[in-house]
C-alpha positions as CSV (number, residue, x, y, z in Angstrom):
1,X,0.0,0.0,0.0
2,X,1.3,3.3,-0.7
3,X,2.5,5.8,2.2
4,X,1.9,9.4,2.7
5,X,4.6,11.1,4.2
6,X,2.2,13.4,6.1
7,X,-1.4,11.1,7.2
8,X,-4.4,13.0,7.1
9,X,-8.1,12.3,6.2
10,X,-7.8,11.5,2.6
11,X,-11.4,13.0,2.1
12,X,-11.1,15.9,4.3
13,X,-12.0,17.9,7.0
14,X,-15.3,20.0,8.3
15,X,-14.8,23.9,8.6
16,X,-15.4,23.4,12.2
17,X,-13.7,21.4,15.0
18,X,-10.4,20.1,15.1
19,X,-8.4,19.5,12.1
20,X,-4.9,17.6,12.8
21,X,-2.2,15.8,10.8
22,X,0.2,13.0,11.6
23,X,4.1,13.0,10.5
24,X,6.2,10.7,11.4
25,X,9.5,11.9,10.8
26,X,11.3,14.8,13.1
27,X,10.2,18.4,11.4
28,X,9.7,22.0,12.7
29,X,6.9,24.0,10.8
30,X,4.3,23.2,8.6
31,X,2.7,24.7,6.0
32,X,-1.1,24.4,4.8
33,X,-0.8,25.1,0.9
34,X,-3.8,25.7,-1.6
35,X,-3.8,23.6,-5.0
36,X,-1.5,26.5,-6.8
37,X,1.2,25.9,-4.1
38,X,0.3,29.4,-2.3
39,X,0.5,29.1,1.7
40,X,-2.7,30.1,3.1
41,X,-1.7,28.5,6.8
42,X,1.7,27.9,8.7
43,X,1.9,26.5,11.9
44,X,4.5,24.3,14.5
45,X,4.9,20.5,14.8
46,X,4.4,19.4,17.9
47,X,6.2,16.5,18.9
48,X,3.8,13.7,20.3
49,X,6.2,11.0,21.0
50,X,6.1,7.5,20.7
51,X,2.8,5.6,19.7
52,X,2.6,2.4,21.1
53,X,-0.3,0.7,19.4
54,X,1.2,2.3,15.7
55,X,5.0,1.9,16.6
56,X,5.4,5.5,15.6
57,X,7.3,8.1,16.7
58,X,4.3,10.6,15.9
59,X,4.5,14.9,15.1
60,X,1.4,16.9,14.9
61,X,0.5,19.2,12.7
62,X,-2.5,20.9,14.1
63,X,-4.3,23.3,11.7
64,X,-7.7,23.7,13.3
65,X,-8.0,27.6,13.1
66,X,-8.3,27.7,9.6
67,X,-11.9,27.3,8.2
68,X,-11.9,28.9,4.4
69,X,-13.5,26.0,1.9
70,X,-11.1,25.0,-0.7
71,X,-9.0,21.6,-1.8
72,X,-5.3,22.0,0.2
73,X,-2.6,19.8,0.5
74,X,0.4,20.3,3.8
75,X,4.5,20.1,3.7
76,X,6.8,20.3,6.7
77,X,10.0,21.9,6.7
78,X,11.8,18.3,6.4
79,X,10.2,17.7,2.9
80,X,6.8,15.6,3.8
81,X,4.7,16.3,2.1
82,X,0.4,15.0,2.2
83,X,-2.1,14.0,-0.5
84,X,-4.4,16.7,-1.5
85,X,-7.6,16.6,1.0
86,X,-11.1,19.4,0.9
87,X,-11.9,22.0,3.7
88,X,-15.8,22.3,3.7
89,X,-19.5,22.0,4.9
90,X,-20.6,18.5,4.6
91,X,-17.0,17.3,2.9
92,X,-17.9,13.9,3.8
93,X,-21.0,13.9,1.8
94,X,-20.6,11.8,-1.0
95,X,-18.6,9.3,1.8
96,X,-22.5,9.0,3.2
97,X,-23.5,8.9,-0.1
98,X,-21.7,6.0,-0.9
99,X,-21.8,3.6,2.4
100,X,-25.1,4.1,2.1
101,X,-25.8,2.9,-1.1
102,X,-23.2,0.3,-0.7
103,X,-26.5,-1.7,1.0
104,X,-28.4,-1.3,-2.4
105,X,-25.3,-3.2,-4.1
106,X,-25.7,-6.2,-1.5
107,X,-29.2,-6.8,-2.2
108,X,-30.7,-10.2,-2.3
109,X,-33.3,-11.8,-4.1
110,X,-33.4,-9.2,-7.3
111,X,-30.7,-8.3,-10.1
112,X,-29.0,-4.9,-10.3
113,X,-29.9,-3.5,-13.3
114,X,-28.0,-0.7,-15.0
115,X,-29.7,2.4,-14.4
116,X,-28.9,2.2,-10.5
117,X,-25.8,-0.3,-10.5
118,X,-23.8,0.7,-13.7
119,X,-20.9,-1.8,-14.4
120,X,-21.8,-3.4,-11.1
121,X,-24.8,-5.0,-12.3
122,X,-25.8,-8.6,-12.2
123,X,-28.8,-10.8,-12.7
124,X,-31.1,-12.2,-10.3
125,X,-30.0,-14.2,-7.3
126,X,-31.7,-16.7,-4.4
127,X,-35.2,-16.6,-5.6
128,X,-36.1,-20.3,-5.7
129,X,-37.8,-21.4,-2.3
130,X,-35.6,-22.2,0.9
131,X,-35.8,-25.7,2.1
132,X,-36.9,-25.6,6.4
133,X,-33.4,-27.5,8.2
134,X,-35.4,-29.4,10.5
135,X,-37.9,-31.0,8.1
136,X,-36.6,-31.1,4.2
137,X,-40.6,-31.1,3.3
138,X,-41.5,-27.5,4.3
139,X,-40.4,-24.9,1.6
140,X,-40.3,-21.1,2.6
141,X,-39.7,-18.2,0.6
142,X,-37.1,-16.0,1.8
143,X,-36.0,-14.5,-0.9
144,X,-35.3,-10.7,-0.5
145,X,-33.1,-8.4,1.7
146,X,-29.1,-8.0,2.2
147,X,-26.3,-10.4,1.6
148,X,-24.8,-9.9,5.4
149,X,-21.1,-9.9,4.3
150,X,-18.3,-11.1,2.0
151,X,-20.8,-14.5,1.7
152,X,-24.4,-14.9,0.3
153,X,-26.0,-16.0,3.9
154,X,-28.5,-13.4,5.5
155,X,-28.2,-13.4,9.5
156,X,-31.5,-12.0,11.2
157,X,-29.4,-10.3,14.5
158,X,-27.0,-9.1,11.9
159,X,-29.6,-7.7,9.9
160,X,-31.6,-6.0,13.0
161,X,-28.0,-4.5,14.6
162,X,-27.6,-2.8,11.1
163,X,-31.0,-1.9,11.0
164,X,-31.0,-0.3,14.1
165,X,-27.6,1.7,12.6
166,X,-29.8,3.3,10.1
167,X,-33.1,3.8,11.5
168,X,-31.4,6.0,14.2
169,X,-29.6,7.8,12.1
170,X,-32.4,8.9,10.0
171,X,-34.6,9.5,12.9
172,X,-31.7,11.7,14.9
173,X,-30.5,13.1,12.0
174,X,-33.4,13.5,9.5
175,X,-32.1,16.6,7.1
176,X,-28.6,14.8,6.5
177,X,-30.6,12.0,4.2
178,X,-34.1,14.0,3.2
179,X,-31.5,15.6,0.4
180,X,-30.1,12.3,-0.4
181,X,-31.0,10.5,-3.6
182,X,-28.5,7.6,-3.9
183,X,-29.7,6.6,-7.2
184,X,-31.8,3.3,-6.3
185,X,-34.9,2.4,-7.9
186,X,-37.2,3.8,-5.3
187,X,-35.5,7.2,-5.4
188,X,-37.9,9.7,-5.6
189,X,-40.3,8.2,-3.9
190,X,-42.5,8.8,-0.7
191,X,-39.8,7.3,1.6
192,X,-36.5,9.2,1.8
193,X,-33.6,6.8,0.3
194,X,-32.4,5.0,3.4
195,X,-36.0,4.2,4.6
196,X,-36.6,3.0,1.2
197,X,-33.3,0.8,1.7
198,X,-34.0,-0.3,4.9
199,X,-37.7,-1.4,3.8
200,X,-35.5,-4.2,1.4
201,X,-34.3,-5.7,4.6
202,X,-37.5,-5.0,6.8
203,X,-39.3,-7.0,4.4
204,X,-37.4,-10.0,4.6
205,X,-37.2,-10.2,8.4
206,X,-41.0,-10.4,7.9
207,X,-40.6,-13.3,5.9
208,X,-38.1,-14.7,8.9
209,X,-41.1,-15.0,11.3
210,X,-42.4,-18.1,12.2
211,X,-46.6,-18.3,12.4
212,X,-46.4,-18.4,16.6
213,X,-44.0,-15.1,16.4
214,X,-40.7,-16.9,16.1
215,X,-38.0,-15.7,14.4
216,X,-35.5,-18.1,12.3
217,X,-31.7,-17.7,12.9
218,X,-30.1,-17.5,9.5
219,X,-30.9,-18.2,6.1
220,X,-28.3,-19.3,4.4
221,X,-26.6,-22.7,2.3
222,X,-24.9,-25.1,4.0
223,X,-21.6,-24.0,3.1
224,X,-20.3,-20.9,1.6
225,X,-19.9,-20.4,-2.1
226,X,-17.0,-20.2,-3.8
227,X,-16.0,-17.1,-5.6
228,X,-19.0,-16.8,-8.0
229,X,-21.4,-14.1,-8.9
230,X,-24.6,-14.0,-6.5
231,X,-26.8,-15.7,-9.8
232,X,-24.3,-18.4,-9.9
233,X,-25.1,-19.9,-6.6
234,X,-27.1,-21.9,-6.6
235,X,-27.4,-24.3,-3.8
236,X,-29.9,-25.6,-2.0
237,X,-30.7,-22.2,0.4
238,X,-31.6,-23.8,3.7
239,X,-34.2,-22.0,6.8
240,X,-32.1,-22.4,10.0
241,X,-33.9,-23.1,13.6
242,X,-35.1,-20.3,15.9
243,X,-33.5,-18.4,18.4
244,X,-34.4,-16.2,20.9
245,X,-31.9,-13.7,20.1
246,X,-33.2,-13.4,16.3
247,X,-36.9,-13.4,17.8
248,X,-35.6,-10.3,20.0
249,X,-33.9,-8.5,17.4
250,X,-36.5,-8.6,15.6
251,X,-39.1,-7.4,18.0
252,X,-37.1,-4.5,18.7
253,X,-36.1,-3.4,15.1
254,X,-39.6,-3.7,14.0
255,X,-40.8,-1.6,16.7
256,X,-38.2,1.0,16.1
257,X,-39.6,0.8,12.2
258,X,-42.6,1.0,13.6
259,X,-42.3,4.6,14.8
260,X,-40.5,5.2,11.7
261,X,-42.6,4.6,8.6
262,X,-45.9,5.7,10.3
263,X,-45.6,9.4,9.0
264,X,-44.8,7.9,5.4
265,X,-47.3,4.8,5.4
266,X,-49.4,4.2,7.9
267,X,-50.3,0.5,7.2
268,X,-46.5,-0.7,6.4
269,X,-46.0,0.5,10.0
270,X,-49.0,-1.4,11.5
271,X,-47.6,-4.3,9.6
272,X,-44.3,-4.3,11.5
273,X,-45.6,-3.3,15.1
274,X,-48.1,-6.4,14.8
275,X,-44.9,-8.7,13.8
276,X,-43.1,-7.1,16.6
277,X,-46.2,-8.1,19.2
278,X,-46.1,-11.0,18.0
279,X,-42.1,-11.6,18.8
280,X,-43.0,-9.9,22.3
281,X,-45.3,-12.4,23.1
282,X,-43.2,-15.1,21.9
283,X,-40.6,-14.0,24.0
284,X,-42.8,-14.2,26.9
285,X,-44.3,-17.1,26.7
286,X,-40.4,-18.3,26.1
287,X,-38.7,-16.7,28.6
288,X,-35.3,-18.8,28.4
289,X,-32.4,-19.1,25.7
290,X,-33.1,-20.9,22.8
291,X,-29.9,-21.2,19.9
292,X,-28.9,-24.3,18.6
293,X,-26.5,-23.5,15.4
294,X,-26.7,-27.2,13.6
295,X,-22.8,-28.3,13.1
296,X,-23.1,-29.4,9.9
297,X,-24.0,-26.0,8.9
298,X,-20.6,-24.3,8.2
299,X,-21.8,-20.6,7.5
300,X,-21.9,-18.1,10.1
301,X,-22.8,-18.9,13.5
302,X,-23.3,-15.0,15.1
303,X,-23.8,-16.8,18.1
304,X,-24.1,-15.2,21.5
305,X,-24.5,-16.8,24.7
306,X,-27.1,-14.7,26.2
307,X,-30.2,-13.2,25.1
308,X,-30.3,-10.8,28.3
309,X,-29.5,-7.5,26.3
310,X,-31.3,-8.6,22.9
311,X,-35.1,-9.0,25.1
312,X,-34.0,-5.9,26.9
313,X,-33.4,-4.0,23.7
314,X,-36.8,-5.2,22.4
315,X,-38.7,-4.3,25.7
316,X,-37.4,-0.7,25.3
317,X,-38.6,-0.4,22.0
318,X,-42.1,-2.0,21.8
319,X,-42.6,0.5,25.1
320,X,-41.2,3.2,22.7
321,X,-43.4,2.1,19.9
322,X,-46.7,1.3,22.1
323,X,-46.9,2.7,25.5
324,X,-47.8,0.0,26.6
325,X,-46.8,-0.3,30.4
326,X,-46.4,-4.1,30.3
327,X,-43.0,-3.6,28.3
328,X,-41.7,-0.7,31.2
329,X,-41.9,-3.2,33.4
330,X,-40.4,-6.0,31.2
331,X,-38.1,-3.9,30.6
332,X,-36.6,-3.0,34.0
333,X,-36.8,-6.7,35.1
334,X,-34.6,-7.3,32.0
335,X,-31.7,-4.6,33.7
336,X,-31.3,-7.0,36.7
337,X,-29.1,-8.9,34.6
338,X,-25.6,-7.9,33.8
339,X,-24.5,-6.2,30.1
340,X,-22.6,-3.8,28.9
341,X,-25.8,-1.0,28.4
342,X,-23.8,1.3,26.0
343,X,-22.6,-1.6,23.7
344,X,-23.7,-1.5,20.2
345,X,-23.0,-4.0,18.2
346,X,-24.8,-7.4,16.8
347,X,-23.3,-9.2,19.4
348,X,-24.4,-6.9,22.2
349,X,-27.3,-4.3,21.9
350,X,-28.1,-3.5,25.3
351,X,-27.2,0.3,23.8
352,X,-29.4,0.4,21.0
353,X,-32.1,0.0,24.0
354,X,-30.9,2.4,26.3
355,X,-30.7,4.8,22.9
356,X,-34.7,4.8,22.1
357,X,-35.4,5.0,25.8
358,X,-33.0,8.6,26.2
359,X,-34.7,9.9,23.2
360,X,-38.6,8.8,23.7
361,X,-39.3,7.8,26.4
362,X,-37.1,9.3,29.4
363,X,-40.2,11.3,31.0
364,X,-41.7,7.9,32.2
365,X,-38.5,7.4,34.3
366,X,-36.4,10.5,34.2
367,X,-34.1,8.3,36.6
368,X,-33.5,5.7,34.7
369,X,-32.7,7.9,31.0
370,X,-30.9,9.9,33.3
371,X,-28.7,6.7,34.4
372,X,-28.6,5.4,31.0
373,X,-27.4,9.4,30.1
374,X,-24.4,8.9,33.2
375,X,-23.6,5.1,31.2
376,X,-23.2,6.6,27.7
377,X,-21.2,10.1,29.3
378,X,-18.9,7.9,31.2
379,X,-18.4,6.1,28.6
380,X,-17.6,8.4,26.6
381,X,-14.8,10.0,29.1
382,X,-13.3,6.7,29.2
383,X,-12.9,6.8,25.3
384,X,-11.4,10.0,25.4
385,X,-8.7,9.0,27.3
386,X,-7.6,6.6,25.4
387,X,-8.1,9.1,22.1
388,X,-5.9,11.5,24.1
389,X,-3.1,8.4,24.5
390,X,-3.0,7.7,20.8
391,X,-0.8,9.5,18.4
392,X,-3.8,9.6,15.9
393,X,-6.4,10.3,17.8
394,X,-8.3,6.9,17.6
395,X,-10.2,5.7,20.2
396,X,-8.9,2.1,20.2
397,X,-7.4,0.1,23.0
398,X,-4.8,-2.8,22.2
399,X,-8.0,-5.8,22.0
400,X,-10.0,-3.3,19.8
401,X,-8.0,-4.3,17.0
402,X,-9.7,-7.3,16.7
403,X,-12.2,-8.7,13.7
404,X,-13.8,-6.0,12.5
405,X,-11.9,-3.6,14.2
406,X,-13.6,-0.8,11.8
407,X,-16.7,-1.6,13.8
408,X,-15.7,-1.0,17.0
409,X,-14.0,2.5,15.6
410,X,-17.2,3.5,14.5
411,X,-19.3,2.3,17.2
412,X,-16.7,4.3,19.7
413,X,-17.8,7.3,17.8
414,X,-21.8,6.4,17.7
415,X,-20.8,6.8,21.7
416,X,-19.3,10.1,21.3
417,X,-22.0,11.5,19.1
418,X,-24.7,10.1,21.6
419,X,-22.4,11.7,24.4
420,X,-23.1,15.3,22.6
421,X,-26.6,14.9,21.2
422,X,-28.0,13.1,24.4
423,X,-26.3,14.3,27.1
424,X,-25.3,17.7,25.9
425,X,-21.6,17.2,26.3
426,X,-20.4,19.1,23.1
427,X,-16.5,18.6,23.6
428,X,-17.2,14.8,22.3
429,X,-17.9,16.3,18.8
430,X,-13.9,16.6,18.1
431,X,-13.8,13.1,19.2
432,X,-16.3,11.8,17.0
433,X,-15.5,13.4,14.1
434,X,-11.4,12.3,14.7
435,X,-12.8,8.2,14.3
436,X,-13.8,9.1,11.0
437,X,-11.0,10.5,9.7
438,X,-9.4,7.6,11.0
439,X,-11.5,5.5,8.9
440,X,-10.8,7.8,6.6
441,X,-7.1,7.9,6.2
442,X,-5.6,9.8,9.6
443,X,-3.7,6.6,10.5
444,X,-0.7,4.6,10.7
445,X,-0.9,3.4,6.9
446,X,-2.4,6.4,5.9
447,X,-4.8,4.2,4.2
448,X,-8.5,4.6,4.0
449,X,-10.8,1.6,5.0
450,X,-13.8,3.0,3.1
451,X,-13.4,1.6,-0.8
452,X,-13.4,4.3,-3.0
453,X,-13.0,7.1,-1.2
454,X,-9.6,8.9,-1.0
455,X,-6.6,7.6,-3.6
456,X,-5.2,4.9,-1.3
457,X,-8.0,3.4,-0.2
458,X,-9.5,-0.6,0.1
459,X,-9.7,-2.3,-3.8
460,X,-9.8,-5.5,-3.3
461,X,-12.3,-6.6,-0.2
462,X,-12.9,-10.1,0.7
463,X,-16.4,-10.3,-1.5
464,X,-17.9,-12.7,-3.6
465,X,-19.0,-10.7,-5.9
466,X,-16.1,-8.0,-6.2
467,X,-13.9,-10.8,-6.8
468,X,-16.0,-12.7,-9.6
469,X,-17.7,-9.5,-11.9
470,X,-13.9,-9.2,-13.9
471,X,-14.0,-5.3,-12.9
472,X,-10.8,-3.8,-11.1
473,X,-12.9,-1.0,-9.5
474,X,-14.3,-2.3,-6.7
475,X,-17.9,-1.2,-5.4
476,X,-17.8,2.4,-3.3
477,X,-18.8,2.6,0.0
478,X,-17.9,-0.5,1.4
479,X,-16.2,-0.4,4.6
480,X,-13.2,-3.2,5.6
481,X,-12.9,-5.1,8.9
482,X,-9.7,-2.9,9.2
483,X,-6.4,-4.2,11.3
484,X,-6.6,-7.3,13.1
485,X,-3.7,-8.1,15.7
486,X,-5.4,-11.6,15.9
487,X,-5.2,-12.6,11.9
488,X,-7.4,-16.2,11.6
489,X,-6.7,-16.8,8.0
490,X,-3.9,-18.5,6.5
491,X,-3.8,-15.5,4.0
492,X,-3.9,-12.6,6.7
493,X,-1.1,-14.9,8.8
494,X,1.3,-15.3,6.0
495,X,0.9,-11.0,5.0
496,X,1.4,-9.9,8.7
497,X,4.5,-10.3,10.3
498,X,4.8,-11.7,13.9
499,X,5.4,-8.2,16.1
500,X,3.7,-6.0,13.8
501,X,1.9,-3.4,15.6
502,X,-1.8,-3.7,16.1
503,X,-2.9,-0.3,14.4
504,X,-0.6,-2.0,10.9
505,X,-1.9,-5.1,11.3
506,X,-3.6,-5.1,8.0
507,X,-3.3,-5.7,4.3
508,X,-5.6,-5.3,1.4
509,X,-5.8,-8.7,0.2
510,X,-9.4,-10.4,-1.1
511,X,-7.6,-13.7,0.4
512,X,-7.4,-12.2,4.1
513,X,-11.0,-12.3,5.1
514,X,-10.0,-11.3,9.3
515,X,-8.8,-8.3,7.4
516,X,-10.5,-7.3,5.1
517,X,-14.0,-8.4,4.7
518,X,-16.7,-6.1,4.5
519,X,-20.1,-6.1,6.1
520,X,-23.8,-4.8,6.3
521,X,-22.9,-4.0,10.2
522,X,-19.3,-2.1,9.7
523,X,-21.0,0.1,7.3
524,X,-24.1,0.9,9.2
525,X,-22.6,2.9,12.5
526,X,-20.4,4.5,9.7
527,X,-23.2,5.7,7.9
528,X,-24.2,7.2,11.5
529,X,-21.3,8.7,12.1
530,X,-21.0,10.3,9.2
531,X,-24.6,11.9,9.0
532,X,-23.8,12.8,12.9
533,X,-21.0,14.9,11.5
534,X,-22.8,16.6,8.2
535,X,-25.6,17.5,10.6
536,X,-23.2,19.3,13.4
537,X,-22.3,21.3,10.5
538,X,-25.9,23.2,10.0
């Protein structure tokens, strides 16, 4: 991958807030230059020191007093110099843009025609009936909604978390996407673009519901395809069982849609606060853990092995949704268990609930949003200190550079943005806005983890179909696991090197899927974060 002498955020940088970049080579003064080579800023270095989870020895160029609109590019007095980069209101725009449409290209169950796709279009895929795991005789259609990842499967508490993503950033951040049009085939429509996107994965969670409110697992084959197009595979699609955590996620996400859609169609969102109900009571009349992944199924698990925070999540947002006291006190039985109530991520949600409950529903028990509030500020603090130990900013501990590491980065600033929205707590902004140009570029390869966006940025994701369409570009939007000090692949062992520091543990290989896979849930709390920071702009 190629190296910028000077790191910054190969998109760019808002007129407001703090606007840094990283050398890592001794130097004295910089200079901020417009694209004729005129100096239109000049500032000191200041020397950092050594960065332990980077093995840099990092300088700071700190340029955050200058706000004039323009495309700029910095050298330092010991010859560095940094890709070219904009200065502006709502920079990262077409960055939304694009990882949000990226969920249009992973579509399932329809081809991508060439009006909305261009070269990335293909024919129709996983439309024949799925056969039901536990009895070969029962066919369901579950065609529709998103491939979850670099695979064809379709995961329902995948699905939901993403969801989730989504939904609240349109609801907290509504005039970010009522400008958007991404180019789908709904554009235009009566539901703003993401809603309409969403509605392609709503729709088959509906179909994931069992007649007694049940939600199936997974839909999925039995083993992963091999590098083929998504019309090309064409093995048997199999229903997996129940589980409680699916039937929980779902609750909840409907619910949340719920609320949603009703302004924009009134009988979509009775459709999905019925399905909800019917989860609830499910859930109810099931109150312990049901998951059973069968082993001869070798696609993903998404396994957890509690459903504590998933029922919690979906007792906050039926009460959201409804009212309906029966699901406050659910709800607050749920807390006597033990989870993380900021976390917000597939595998633990119990923040997603605490997030509609601040919002909505706080007046019924200011005591409670406010120690939900206390949860998300703390941590928050505690994410800043660790932002304020690293060289570039990021908000990542040692075991944060994990699988899917990209994830957590974005889900760290999803906690600073709630931080500033929610609790009032403005400093956070900086914060938040810093994980994305991490994402962005700002880091120790000075490589940017969203494809397409910025020069030295992901080509060549672990993805089926990226791999198998013949087309070197790869599909915008789509955002990489990102560094992994824990590589599980053969390919991802052999490219990093034993000692290799967690924040470069990474390489841009379509072989090294605990690198470099993409997603439906690494993309979503990007998509958040960066309509959080477009809409702190206005």
């Amino acid at each position: 991958m190629k190296k910028a002498a000077i790191f910054t955020d190969l998109i760019g940088y808002e007129t407001i807030g703090r606007k840094t970049a990283v050398l890592t080579s001794q130097a004295q003064d910089f200079t901020l230059n417009d694209i004729n080579g005129n100096s239109v800023f000049a500032g000191k270095v200041t020397h950092f020191g050594m960065d332990k989870l980077s093995g840099d020895d990092v300088y700071i160029a700190d340029f955050s007093g200058f706000e004039d609109e323009g495309e700029y590019y910095i050298t330092a007095d010991n010859g560095a110099v940094s890709e070219r980069f904009f200065i502006g209101k709502s920079v990262h725009s077409k960055v939304l843009d694009d990882m949000t449409k990226a969920f249009y290209y992973l579509r399932c169950g329809c081809g991508l025609d060439e009006k909305h796709a261009g070269k990335f279009s293909h024919g129709r895929c996983h439309t024949e009936p799925a056969m039901l795991w536990e009895d070969h005789s029962v066919s369901l259609d579950v065609s529709g909604g998103w491939h979850d990842a670099g695979d064809y499967g379709r995961y329902v508490t995948a699905g939901a978390c993403a969801l989730a993503h989504l939904l609240y950033a349109y609801e907290m951040f509504p005039r970010t996407f009522d400008r958007q049009n991404i180019n789908i085939p709904e554009s235009g429509g009566v539901l703003p673009d993401i809603l309409a996107e969403c509605k392609v994965e709503l729709d088959w969670l509906l179909k994931m519901q069992r007649a007694d409110g049940a939600v199936y697992h997974k839909a999925t084959t039995a083993h992963h395809a091999a590098f083929i197009m998504p019309e090309e595979d064409t093995a048997q699609m199999y229903v997996l069982p129940i589980s409680s955590m699916a039937t929980a996620d779902h609750a909840a996400v409907c619910a949340l849609a719920a609320r949603i859609y009703k302004k924009f169609e009134e009988e979509y969102s009775a459709k999905l606060l019925s399905a909800a109900e019917k989860s609830a009571q499910w859930l109810i009349n099931n109150p312990d853990f049901y998951f059973d992944n069968p082993k001869e199924c070798k696609t993903g698990t998404y396994g957890e092995d509690s459903d504590k925070d998933n029922r919690f999540w979906a007792w906050s947002e039926l009460f959201t949704a409804t009212g309906n006291e029966k699901y406050h006190d659910l709800m607050k039985t749920a807390l006597k268990d033990s989870f993380p109530i900021t976390a917000l991520g597939y595998g633990s949600v119990g923040g997603l609930g605490a997030l509609g409950y601040m919002l909505y529903s706080g007046s019924k028990d200011a005591a409670l949003s406010d120690t939900f509030k206390k949860a998300f500020s703390d941590e928050a603090h505690r994410l800043k200190t660790i932002a304020d130990s690293c060289g570039y900013g990021a908000a990542m501990d040692e075991k944060s550079y994990c699988w899917g590491s990209s994830m957590n980065l974005m889900k760290y600033a999803m906690v600073f943005a709630i931080s500033d929205k929610i609790c009032g707590e403005r400093k956070f902004y900086d914060y938040a806005a810093q994980q994305l140009h991490v994402l962005l570029g700002l880091n120790a390869l000075g490589f940017s983890y969203v494809s397409g966006e910025g020069e030295n940025s992901m080509k060549n994701p672990h993805m089926r179909p990226t791999a198998a369409d013949g087309i070197d570009e790869c599909i915008p939007g789509l955002v990489s696991g990102g560094p992994n000090r824990y590589p599980s692949d053969e390919a991802a062992r052999k490219l990093i090197k034993k000692g290799t520091p967690p924040m470069k543990c990474y390489a841009d290989d379509v072989g090294a899927y605990s690198l470099n896979e993409i997603t439906i849930y690494w993309n979503s709390p990007a998509v958040f974060t960066a309509a959080y920071i477009i809409d702190s702009e206005e």
